[in-house]
VEXMARLO-422713 format. One line per 4 residues: for each residue y, x, z of C-alpha. Coordinates in pm, whole numbers. Example, Ala and Ser with C-alpha at 12.3 -4.5 7.8 and 13.67 -1.06 7.14 Angstrom:
# VEXMARLO-422713
-450 1230 780 | -106 1367 714
This chain:
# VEXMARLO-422713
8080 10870 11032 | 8199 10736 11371 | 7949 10498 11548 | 8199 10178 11664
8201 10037 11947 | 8183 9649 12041 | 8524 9454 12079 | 8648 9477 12435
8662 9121 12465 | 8274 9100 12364 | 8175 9367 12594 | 8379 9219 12842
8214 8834 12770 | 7865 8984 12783 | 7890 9177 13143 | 8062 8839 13220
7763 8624 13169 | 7495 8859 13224 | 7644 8881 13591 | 7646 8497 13598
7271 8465 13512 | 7177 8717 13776 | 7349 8514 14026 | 7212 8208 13928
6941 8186 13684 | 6951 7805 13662 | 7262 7831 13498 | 7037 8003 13237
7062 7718 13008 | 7417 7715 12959 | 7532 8004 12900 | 7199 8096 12644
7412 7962 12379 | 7724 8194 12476 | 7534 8495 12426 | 7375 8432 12065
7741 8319 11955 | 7748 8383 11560 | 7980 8741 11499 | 8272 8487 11303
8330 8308 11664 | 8353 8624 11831 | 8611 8760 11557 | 8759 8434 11623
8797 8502 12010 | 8862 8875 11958 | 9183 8781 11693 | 9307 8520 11959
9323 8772 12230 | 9509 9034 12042 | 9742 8743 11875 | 9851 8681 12245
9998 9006 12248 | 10219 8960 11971 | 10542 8690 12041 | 10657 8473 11903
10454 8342 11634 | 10625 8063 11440 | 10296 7959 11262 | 10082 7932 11501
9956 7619 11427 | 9984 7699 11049 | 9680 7511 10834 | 9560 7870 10778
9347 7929 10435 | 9044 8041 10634 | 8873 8052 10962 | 8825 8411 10954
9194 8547 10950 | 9498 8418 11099 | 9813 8648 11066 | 10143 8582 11289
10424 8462 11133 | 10292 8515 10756 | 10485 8776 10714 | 10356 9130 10684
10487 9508 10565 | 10300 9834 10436 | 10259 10210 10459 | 10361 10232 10096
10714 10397 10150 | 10662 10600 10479 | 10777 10944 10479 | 10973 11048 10776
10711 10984 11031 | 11039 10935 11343 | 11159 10626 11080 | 10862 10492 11047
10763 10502 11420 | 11097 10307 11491 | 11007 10053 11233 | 10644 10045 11301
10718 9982 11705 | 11018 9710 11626 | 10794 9511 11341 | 10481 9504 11671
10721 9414 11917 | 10881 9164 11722 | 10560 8924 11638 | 10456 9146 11295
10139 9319 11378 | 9997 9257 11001 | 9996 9605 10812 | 9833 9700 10466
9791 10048 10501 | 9841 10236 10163 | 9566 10462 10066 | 9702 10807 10179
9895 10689 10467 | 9610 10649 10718 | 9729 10921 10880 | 10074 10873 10964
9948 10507 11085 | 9716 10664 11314 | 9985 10871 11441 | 10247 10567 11505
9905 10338 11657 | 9896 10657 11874 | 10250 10689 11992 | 10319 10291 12017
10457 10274 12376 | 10332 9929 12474 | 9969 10005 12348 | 9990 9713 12151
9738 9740 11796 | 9848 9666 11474 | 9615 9384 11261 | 9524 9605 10969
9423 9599 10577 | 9257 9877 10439 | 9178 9954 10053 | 8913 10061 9886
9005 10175 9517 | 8704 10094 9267 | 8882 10220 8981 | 8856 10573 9105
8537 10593 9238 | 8158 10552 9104 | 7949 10567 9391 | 7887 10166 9408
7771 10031 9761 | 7766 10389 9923 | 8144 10489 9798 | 8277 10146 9926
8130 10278 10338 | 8230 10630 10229 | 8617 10539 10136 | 8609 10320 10478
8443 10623 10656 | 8724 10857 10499 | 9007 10630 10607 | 8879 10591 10953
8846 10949 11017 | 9212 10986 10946 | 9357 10682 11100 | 9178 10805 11429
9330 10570 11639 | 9130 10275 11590 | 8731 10251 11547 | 8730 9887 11323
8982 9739 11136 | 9043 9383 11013 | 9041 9378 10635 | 8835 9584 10374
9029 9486 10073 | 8855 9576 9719 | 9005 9680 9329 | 8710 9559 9141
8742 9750 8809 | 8456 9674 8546 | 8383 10100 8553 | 8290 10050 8899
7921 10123 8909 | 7698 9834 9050 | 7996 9636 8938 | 8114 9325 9216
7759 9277 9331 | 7743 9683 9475 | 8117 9613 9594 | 8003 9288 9773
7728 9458 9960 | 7920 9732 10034 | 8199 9476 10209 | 7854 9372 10391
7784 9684 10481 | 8138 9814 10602 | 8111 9493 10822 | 7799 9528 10967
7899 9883 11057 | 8191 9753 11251 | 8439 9919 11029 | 8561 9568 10919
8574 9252 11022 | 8622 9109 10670 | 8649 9155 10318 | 8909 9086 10072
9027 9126 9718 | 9310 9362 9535 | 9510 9236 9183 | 9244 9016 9127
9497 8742 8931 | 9208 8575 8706 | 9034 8266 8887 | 8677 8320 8713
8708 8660 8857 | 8802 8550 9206 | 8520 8309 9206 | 8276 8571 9083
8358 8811 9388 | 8351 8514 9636 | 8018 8426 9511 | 7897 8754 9552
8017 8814 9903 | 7802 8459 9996 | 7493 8608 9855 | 7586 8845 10144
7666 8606 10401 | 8030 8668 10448 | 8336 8542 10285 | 8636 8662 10114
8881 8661 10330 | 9218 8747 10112 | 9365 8875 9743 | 9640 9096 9731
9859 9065 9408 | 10242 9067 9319 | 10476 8762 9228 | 10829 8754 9356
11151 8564 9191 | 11134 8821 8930 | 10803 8786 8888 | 10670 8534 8901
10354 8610 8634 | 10097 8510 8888 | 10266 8167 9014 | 9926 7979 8980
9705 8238 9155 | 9859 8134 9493 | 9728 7789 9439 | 9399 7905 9339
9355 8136 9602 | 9423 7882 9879 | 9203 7622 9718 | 8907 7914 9727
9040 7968 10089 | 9168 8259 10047 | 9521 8412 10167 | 9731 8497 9934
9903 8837 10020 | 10212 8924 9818 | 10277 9315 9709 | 10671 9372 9601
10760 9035 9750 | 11160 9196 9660 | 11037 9295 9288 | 10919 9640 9213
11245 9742 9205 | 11381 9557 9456 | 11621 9345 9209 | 11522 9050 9455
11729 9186 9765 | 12079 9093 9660 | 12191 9436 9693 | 12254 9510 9338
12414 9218 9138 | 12649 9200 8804 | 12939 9209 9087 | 12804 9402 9317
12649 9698 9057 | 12647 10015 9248 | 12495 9776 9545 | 12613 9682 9910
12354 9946 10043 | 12635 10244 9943 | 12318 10469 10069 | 12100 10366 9755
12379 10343 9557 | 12334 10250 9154 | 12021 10130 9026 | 12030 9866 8752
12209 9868 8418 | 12495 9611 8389 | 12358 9460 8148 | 11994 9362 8339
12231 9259 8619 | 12403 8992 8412 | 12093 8889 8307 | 11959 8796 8668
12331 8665 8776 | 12172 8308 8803 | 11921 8411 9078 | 12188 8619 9242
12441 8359 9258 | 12134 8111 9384 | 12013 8346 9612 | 12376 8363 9812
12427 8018 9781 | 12095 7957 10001 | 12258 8225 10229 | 12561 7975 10287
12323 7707 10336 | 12102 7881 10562 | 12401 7979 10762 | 12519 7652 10738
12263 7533 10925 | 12265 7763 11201 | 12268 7586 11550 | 12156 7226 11394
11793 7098 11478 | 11496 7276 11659 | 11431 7531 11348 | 11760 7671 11381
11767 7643 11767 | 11453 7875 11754 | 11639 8130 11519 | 11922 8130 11750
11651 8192 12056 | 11469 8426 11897 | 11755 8644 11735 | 11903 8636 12122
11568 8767 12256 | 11564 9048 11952 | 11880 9179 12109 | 11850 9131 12467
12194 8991 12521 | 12389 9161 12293 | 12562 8995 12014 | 12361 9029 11676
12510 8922 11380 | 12328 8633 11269 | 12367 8698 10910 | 12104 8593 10679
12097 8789 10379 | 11937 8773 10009 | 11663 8989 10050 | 11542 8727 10358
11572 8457 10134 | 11311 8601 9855 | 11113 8713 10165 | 11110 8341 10259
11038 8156 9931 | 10740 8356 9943 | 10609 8208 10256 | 10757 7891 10115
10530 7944 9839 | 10215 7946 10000 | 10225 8340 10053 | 10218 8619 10300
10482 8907 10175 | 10367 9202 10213 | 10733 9437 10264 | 10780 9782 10211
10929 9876 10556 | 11010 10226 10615 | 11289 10276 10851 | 11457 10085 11201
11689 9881 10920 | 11444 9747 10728 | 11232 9621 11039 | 11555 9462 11190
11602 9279 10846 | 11261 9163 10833 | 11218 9052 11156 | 11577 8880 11030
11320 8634 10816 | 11185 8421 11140 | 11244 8138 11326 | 11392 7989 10969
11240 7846 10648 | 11354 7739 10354 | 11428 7352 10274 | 11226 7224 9965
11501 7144 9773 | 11620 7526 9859 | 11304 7615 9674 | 11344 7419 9397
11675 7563 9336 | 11574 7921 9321 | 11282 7858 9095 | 11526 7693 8817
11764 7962 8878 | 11438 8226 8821 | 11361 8042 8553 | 11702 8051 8382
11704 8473 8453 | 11404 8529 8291 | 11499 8371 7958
């Protein structure tokens, strides 16, 4: 196991005020408090100076669920679909660069993470969310530090990272109190700074795991679990999780599938990516025609807006930043819309990002949201599609 090391900021805080009381001892008093500061406020001032790195960050002064975890932008992508490490290097390095630092890291891929961490040329760390499987693994409190230890060891690249997400499963041995402690335990090894949930879509079982992480003295932090406009199963679990204070963190925010994107509609059947080419029978694409049709309507309206109030006069900054002076197209697209009902959902979409095209695309989702009444639009038109 490797032995972590203190936060760079904390190290640097301490020498700080050690030097200080040296100097002057009477300023003893004040700066007492500074150096028994709880470990939350110094995750606090340890996520603040790393957020600094990352620019811009439209939601900054988002009413965040919790005190514990702030992500940029509330938007986010995974490892899930990596497999040419140059494609994901370009994606990984655009996504940081752009104001996306937020990674969930699929089990498997710690590796290829490690290597893109490695080879990021402005240094600049990703925000990441590790997961430990309970449905594969018996070992209770020990197996949760083991499966951290394990994906450590192959990321390399970084000593601690910033979510220890769990899949209870009721084979699990020690059940959620041994998965709890062993949250507790990945923290107080420095692995993690905190702990959150996987497809945990039942509120009583939410509650359960929350309760057990207090016993422990920490808190759980977020709950990973799918919805999108095609499915939208789980609806109510965003509410609950906020109201727990938890962040809700949306896997296959475009469908499994990716029906969601717009690429492949009842017009459109072999798809405007000509690279994926056909996916969907004609007769499922007729069936979601409502949501299509919605879904480029918003586009219109979206683009519509383009150049009118602050929101769009901060798309229009950003998207001339993105491209350093050169003329971007400025198209919104379908897939950006389900990306941003998400958000406008209460969510944080997680997007399988694999390739320099995809990052562009996503990074094609800020500086813009979506209009309540936009909202309300696609979830009648979802609602008519999945009769």
């Amino acid at each position: 196991p490797k032995n972590p090391l203190p936060t760079r900021l904390c190290r640097t805080t301490m020498k700080t005020t050690l030097f200080l009381l040296l100097l002057c001892p009477t300023l003893s008093c004040a700066f007492v408090p500074l150096i028994s500061q709880s470990s939350s406020t110094s995750t606090a001032l340890q996520q603040a100076a790393r957020k600094s790195s990352f620019a811009p960050d439209y939601y900054k002064d988002y009413n965040d669920e919790n005190d514990a975890l702030h992500i940029p932008n509330r938007l986010a992508f995974t490892t899930s679909k990596w497999k040419d490490m140059e494609d994901a290097q370009d994606a990984f390095d655009i996504l940081l660069e752009g104001g996306i630092p937020f990674v969930s890291c699929t089990p498997g891929k710690e590796d290829m993470l490690g290597t893109a961490i490695s080879n990021e040329p402005d240094g600049l760390e990703p925000m990441i969310a590790m997961t430990y499987n309970a449905r594969f693994q018996f070992g209770g409190e020990a197996s949760v530090l083991k499966s951290m230890e394990a994906s450590l060891e192959k990321l390399e690249s970084m000593d601690e990272v910033e979510v220890l997400q769990a899949r209870p499963s009721r084979f699990s041995s020690g059940g959620m109190g041994a998965i709890a402690a062993g949250i507790r335990s990945a923290i107080d090894d420095g692995y993690c700074v905190s702990g959150g949930a996987v497809d945990i879509t039942g509120k009583g079982k939410l509650a359960a795991l929350r309760k057990q992480l207090e016993r422990q003295d920490e808190s759980l932090t977020t709950n990973q679990f799918e919805f999108s406009l095609i499915n939208r199963k789980h609806e109510k679990m965003i509410k609950t999780c906020k109201d727990m204070g938890v962040i809700p963190l949306i896997r296959h925010p475009l469908g499994k599938d990716m029906l969601a994107s717009g690429i492949w509609t009842s017009e459109e059947p072999n798809g405007t990516n000509k690279k994926m080419g056909p996916r969907f029978s004609f007769k499922v694409l007729e069936k979601y025609e409502p949501l299509h049709s919605m879904q480029y309507r918003i586009v219109e309206k979206v683009q519509g807006r383009a150049g009118k109030g602050k929101e769009q006069r901060q798309m229009k900054d950003y998207r001339d930043r993105r491209y350093e002076g050169k003329k971007s197209s400025g198209k919104v697209t379908p897939a950006q819309v389900a990306i941003n009902y998400i958000i406008a959902k209460g969510g944080v979409p997680l997007v399988d990002v694999y390739d320099e095209a995809g990052a562009h695309e996503l990074l094609g989702c800020l500086g813009w949201s979506l209009l309540d009444e936009e909202v309300r639009m696609l979830d009648q038109a979802a609602e008519l599609s999945a009769m």
